[in-house]
PyMOL Python script that loads the backbone (N, CA, C, O; Angstrom):
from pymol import cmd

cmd.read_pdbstr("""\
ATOM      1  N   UNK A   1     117.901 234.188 168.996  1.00  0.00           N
ATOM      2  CA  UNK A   1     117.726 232.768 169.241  1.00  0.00           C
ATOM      3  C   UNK A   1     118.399 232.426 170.575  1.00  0.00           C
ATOM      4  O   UNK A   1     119.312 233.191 170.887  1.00  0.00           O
ATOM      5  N   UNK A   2     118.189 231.658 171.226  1.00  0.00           N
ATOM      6  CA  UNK A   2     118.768 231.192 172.294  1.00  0.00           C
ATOM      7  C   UNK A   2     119.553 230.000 172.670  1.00  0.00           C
ATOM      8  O   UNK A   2     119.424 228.845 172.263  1.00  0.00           O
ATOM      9  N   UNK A   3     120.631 230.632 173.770  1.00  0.00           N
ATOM     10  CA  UNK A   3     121.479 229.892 173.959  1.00  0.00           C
ATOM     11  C   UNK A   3     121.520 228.574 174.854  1.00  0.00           C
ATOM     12  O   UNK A   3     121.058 228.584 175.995  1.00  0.00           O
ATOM     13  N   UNK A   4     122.005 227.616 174.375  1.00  0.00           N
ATOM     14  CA  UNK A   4     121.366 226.755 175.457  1.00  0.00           C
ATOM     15  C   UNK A   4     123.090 226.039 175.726  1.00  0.00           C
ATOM     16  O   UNK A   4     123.723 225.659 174.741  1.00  0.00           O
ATOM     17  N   UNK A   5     123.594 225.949 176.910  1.00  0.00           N
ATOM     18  CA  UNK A   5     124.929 225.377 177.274  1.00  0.00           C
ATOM     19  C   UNK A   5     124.578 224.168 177.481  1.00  0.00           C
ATOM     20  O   UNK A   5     123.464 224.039 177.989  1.00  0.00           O
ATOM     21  N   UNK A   6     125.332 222.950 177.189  1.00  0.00           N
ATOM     22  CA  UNK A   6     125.732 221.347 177.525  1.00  0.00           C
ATOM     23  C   UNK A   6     127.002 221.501 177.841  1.00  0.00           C
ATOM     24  O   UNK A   6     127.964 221.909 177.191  1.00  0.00           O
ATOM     25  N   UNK A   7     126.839 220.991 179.296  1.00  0.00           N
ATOM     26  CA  UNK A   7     127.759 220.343 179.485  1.00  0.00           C
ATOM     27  C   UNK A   7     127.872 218.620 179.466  1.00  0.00           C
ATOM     28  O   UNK A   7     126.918 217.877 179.699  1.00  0.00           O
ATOM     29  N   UNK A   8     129.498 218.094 179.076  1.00  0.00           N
ATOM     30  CA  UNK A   8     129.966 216.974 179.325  1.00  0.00           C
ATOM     31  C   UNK A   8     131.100 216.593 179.018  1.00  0.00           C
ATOM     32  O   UNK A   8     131.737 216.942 178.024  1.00  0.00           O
ATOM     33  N   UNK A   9     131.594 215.465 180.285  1.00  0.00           N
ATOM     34  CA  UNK A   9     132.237 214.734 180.264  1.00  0.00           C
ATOM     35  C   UNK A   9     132.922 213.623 180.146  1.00  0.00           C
ATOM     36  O   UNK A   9     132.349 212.551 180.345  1.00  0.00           O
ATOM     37  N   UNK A  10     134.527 213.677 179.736  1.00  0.00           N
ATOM     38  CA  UNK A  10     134.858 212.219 179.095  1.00  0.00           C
ATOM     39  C   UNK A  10     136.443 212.364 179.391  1.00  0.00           C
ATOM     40  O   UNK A  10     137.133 213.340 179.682  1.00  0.00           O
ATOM     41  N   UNK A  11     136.733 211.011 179.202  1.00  0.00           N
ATOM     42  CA  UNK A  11     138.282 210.503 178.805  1.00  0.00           C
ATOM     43  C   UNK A  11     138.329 209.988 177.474  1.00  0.00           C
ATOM     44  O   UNK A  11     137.347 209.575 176.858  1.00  0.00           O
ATOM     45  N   UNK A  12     139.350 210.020 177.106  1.00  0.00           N
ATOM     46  CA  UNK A  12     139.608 209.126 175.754  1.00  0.00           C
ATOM     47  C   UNK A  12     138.923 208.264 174.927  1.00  0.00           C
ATOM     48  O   UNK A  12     138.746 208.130 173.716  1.00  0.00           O
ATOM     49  N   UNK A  13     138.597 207.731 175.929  1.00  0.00           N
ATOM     50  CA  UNK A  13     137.683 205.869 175.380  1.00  0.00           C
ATOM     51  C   UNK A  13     136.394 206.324 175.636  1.00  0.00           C
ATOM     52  O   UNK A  13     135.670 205.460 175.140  1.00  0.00           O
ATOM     53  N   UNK A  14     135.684 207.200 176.135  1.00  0.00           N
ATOM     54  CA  UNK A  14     134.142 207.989 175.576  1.00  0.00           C
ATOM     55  C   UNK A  14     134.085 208.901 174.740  1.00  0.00           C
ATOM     56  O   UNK A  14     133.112 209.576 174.403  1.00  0.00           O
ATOM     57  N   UNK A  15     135.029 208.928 174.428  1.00  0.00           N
ATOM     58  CA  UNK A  15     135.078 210.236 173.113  1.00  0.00           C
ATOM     59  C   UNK A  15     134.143 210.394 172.257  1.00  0.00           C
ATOM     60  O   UNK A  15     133.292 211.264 172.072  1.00  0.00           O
ATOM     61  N   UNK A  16     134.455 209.305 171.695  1.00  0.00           N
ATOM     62  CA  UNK A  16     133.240 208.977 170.107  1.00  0.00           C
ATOM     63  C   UNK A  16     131.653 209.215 170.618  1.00  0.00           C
ATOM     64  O   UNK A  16     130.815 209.901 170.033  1.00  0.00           O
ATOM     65  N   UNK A  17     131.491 208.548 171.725  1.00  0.00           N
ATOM     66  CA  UNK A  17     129.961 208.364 172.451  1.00  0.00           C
ATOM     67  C   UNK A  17     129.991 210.053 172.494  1.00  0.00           C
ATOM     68  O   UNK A  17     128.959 210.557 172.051  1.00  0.00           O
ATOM     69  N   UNK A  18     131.166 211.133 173.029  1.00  0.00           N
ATOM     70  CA  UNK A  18     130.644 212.683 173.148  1.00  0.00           C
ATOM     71  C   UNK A  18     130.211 213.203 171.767  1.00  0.00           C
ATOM     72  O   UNK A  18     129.185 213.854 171.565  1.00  0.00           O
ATOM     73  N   UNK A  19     131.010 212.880 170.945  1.00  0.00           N
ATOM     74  CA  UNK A  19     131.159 212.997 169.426  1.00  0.00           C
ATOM     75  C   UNK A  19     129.044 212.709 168.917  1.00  0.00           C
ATOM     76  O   UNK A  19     128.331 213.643 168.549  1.00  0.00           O
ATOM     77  N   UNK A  20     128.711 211.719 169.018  1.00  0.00           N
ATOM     78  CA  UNK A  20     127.516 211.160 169.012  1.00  0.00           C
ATOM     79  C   UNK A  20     127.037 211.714 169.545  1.00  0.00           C
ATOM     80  O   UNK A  20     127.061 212.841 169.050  1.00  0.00           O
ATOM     81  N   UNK A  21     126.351 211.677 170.643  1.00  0.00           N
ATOM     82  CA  UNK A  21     125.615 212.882 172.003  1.00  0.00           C
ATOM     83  C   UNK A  21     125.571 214.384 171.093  1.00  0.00           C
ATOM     84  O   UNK A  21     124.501 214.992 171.048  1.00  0.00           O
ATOM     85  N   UNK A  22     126.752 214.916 170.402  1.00  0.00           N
ATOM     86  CA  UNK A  22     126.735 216.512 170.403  1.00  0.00           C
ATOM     87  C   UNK A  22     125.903 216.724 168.787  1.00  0.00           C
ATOM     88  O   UNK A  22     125.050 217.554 168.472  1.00  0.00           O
ATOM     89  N   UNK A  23     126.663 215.412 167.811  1.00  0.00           N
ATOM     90  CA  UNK A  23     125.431 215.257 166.589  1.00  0.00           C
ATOM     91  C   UNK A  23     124.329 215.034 166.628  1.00  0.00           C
ATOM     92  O   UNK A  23     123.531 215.577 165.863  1.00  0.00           O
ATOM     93  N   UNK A  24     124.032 214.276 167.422  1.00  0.00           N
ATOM     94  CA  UNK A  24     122.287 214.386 167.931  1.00  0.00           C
ATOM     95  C   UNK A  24     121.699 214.919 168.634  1.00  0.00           C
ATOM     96  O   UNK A  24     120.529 214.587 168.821  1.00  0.00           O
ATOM     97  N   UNK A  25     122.323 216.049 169.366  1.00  0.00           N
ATOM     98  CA  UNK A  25     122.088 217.343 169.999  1.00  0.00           C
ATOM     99  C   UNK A  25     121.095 218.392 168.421  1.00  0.00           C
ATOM    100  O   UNK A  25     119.961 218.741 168.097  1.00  0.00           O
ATOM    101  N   UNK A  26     122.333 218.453 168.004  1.00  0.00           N
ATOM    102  CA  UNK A  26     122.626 219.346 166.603  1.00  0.00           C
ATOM    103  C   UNK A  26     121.128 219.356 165.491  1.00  0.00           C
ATOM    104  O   UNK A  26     120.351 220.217 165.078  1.00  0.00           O
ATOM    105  N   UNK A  27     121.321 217.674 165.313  1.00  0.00           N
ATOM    106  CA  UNK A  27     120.205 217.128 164.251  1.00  0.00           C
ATOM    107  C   UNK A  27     118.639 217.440 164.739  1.00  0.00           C
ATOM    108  O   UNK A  27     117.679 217.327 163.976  1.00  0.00           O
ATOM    109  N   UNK A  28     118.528 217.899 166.303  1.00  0.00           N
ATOM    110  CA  UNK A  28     117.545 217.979 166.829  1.00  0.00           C
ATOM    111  C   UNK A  28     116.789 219.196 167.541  1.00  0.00           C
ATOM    112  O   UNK A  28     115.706 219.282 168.120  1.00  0.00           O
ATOM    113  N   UNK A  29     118.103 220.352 167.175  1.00  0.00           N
ATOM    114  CA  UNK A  29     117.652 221.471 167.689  1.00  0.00           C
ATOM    115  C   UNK A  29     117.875 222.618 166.423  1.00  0.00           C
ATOM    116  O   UNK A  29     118.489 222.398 165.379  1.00  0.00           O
ATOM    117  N   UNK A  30     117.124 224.052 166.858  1.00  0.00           N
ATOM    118  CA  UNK A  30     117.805 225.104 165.806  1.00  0.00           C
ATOM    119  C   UNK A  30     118.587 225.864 166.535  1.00  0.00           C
ATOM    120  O   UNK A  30     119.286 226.728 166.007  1.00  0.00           O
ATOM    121  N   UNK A  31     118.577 225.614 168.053  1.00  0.00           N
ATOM    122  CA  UNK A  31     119.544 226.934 169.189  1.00  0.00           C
ATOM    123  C   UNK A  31     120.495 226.877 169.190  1.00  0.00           C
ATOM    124  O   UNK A  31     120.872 225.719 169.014  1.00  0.00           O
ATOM    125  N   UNK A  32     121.331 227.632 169.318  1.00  0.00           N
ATOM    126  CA  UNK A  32     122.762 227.619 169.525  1.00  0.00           C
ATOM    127  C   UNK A  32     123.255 227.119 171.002  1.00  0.00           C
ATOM    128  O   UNK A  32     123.150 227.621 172.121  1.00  0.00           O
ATOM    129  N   UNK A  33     123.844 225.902 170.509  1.00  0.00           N
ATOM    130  CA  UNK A  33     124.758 225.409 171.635  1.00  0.00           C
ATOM    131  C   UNK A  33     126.469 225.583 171.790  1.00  0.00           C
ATOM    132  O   UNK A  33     127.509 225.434 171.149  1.00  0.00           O
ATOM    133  N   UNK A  34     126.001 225.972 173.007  1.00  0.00           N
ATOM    134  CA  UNK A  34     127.783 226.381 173.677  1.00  0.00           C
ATOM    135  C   UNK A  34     128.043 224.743 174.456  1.00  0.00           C
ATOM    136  O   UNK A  34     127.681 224.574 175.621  1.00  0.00           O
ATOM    137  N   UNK A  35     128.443 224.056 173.966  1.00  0.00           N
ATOM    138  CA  UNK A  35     129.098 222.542 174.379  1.00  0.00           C
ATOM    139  C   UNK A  35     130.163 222.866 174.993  1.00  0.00           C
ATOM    140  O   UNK A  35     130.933 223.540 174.309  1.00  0.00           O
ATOM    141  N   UNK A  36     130.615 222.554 176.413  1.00  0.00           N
ATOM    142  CA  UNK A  36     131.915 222.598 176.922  1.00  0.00           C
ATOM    143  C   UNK A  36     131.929 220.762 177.614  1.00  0.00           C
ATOM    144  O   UNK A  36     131.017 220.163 178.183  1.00  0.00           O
ATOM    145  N   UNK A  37     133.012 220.397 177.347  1.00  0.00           N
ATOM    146  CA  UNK A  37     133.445 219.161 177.359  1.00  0.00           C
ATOM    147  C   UNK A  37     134.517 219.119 178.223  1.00  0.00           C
ATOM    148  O   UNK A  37     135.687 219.253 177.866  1.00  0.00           O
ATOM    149  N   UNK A  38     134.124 218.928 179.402  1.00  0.00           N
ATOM    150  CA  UNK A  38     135.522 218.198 181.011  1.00  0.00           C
ATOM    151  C   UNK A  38     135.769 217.390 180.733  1.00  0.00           C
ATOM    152  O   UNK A  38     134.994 216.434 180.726  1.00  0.00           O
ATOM    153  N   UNK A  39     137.376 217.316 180.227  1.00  0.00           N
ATOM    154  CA  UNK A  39     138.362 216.728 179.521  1.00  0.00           C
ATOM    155  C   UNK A  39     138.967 215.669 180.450  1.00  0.00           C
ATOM    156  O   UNK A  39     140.196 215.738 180.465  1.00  0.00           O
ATOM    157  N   UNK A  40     138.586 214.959 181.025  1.00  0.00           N
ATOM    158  CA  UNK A  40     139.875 213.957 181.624  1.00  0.00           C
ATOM    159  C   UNK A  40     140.666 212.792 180.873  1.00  0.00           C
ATOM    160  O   UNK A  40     140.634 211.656 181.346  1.00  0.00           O
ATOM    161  N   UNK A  41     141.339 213.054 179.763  1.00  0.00           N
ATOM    162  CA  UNK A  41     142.396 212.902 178.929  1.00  0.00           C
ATOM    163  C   UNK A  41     142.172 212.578 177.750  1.00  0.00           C
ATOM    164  O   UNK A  41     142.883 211.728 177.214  1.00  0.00           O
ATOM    165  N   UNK A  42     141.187 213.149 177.113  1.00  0.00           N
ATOM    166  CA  UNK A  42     140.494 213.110 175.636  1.00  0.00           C
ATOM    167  C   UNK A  42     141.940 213.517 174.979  1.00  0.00           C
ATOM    168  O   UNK A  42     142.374 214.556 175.478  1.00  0.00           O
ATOM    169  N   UNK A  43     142.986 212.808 173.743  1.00  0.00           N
ATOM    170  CA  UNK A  43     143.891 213.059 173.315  1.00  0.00           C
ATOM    171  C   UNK A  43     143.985 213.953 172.017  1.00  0.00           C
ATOM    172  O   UNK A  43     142.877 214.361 171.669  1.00  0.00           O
ATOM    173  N   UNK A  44     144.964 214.333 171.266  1.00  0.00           N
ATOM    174  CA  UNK A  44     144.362 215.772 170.238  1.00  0.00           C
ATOM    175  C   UNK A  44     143.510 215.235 168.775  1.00  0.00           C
ATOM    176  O   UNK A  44     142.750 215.864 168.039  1.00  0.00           O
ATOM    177  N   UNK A  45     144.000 213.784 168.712  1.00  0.00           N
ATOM    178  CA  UNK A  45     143.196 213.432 167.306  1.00  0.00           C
ATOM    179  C   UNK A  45     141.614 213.174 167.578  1.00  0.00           C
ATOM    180  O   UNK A  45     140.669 213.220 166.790  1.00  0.00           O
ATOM    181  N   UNK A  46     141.651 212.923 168.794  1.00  0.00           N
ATOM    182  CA  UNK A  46     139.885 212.592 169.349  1.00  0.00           C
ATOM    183  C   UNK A  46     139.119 214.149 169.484  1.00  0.00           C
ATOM    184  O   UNK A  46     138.020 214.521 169.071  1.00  0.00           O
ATOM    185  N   UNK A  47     140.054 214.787 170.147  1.00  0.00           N
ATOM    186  CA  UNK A  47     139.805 216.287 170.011  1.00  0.00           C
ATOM    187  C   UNK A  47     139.551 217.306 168.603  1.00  0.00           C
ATOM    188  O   UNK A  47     138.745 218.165 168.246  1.00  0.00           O
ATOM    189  N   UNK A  48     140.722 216.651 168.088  1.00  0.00           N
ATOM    190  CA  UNK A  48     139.951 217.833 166.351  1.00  0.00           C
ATOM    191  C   UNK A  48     138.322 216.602 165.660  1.00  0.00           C
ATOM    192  O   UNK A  48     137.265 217.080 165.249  1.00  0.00           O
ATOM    193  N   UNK A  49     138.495 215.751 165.705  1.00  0.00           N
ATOM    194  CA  UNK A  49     137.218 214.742 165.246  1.00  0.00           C
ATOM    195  C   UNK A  49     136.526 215.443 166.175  1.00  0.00           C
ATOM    196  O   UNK A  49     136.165 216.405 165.497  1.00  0.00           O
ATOM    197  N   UNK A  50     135.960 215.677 167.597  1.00  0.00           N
ATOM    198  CA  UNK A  50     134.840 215.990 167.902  1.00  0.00           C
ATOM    199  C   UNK A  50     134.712 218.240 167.680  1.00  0.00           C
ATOM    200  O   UNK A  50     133.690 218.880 167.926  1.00  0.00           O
ATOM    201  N   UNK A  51     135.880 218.771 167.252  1.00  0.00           N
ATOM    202  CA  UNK A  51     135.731 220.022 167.205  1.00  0.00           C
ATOM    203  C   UNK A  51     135.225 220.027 165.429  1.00  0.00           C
ATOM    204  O   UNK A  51     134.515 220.985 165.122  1.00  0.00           O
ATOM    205  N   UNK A  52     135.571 218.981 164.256  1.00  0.00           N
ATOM    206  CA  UNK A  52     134.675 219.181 163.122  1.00  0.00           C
ATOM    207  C   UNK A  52     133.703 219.573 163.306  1.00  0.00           C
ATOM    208  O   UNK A  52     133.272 220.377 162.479  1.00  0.00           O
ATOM    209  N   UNK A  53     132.934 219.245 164.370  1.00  0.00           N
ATOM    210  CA  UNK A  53     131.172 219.130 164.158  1.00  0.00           C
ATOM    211  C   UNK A  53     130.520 220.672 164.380  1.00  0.00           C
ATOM    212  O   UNK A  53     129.368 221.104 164.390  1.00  0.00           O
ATOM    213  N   UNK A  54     131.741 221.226 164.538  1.00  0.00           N
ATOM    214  CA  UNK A  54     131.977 223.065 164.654  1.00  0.00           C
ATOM    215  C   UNK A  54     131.673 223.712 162.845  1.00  0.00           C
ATOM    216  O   UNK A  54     131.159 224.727 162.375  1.00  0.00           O
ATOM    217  N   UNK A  55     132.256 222.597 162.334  1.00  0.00           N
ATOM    218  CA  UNK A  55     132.408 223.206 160.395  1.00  0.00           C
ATOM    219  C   UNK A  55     130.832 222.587 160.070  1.00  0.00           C
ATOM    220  O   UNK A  55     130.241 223.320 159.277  1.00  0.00           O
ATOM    221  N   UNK A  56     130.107 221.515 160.468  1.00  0.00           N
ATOM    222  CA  UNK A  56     129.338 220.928 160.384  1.00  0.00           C
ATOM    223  C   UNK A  56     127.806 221.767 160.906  1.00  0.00           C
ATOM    224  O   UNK A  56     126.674 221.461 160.533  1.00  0.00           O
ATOM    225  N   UNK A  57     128.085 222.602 161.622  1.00  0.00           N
ATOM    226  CA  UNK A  57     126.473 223.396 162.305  1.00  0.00           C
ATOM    227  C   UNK A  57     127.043 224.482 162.807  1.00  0.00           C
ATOM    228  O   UNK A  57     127.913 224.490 163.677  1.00  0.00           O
ATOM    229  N   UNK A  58     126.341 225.845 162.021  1.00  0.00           N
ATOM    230  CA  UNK A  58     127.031 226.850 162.551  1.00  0.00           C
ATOM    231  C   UNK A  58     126.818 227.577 163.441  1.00  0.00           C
ATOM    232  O   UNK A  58     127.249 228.709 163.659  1.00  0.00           O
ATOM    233  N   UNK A  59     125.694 226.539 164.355  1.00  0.00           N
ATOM    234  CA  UNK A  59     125.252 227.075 165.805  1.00  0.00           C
ATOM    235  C   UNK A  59     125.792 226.371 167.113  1.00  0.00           C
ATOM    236  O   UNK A  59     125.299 226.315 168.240  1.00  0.00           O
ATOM    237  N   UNK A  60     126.908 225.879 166.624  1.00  0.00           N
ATOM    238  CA  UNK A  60     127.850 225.182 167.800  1.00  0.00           C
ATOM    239  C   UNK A  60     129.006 225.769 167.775  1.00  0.00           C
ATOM    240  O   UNK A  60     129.711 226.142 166.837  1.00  0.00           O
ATOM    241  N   UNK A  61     129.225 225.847 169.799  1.00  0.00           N
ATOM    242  CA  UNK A  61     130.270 226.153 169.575  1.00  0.00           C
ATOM    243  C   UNK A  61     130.572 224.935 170.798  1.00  0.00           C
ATOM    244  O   UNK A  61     129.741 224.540 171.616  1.00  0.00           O
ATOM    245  N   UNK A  62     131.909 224.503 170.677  1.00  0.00           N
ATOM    246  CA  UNK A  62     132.735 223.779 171.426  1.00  0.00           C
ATOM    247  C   UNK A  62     134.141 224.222 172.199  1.00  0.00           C
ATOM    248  O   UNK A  62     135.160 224.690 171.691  1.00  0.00           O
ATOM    249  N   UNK A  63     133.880 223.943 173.494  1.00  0.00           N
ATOM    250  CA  UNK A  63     135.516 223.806 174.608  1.00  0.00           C
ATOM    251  C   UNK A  63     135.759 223.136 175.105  1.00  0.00           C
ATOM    252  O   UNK A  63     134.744 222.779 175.702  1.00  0.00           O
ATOM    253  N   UNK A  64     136.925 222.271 175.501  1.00  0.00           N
ATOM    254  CA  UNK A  64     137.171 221.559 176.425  1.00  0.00           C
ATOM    255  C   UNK A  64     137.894 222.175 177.594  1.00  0.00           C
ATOM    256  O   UNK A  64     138.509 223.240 177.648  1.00  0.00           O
ATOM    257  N   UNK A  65     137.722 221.444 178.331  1.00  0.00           N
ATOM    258  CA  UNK A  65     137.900 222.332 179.841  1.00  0.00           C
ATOM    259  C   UNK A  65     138.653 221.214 180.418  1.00  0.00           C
ATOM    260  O   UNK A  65     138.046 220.234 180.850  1.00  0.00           O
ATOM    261  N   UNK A  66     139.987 221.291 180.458  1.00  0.00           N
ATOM    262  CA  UNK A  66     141.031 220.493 181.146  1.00  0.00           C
ATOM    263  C   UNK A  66     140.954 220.125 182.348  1.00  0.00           C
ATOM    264  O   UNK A  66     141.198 220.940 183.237  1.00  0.00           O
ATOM    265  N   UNK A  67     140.554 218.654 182.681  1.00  0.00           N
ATOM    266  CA  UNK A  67     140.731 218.285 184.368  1.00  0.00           C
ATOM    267  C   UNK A  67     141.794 217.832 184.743  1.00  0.00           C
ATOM    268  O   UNK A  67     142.227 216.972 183.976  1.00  0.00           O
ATOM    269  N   UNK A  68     142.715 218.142 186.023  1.00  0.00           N
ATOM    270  CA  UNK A  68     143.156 217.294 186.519  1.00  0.00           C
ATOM    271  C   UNK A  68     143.040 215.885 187.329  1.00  0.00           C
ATOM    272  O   UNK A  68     143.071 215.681 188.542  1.00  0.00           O
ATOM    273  N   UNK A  69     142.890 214.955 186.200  1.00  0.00           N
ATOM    274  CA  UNK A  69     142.088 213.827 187.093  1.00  0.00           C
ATOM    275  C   UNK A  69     143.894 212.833 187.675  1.00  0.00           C
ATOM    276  O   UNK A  69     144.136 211.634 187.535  1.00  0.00           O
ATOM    277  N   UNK A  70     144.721 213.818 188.236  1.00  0.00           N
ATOM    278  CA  UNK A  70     145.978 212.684 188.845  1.00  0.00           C
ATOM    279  C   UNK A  70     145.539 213.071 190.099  1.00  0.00           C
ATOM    280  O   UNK A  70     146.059 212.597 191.109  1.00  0.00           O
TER     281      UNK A  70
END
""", "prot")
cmd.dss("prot")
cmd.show_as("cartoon", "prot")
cmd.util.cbc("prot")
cmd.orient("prot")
């Protein structure tokens, strides 16, 4: 099956909207997505809520990729 990468990005206060975006990614495909998410200050409770959706479809995988946005 094939792999298909998304990327995207967020801070904190788009979180939920990435969270959304990656479930309706999910609900709409059968490929395995490698989601990597450029982090400019997504905090750790916003972070395990959008890494559930990992227990949720077992063709996702998720990273965040730390920016320095100072």
């Amino acid at each position: 099956m094939e792999k298909i990468p998304v990327f995207l990005a967020s801070d904190n206060g788009y979180s939920p909207f990435v969270a959304t975006t990656i479930k309706s990614i999910m609900d709409n495909t059968q490929s395995n997505i490698d989601c990597y998410i450029l982090d400019g200050g997504i905090n750790d409770k916003n972070k395990e809520k959008i890494k559930q959706l990992e227990n949720d479809y077992k063709n996702l995988y998720i990273e965040f990729i730390q920016l320095d946005v100072n």
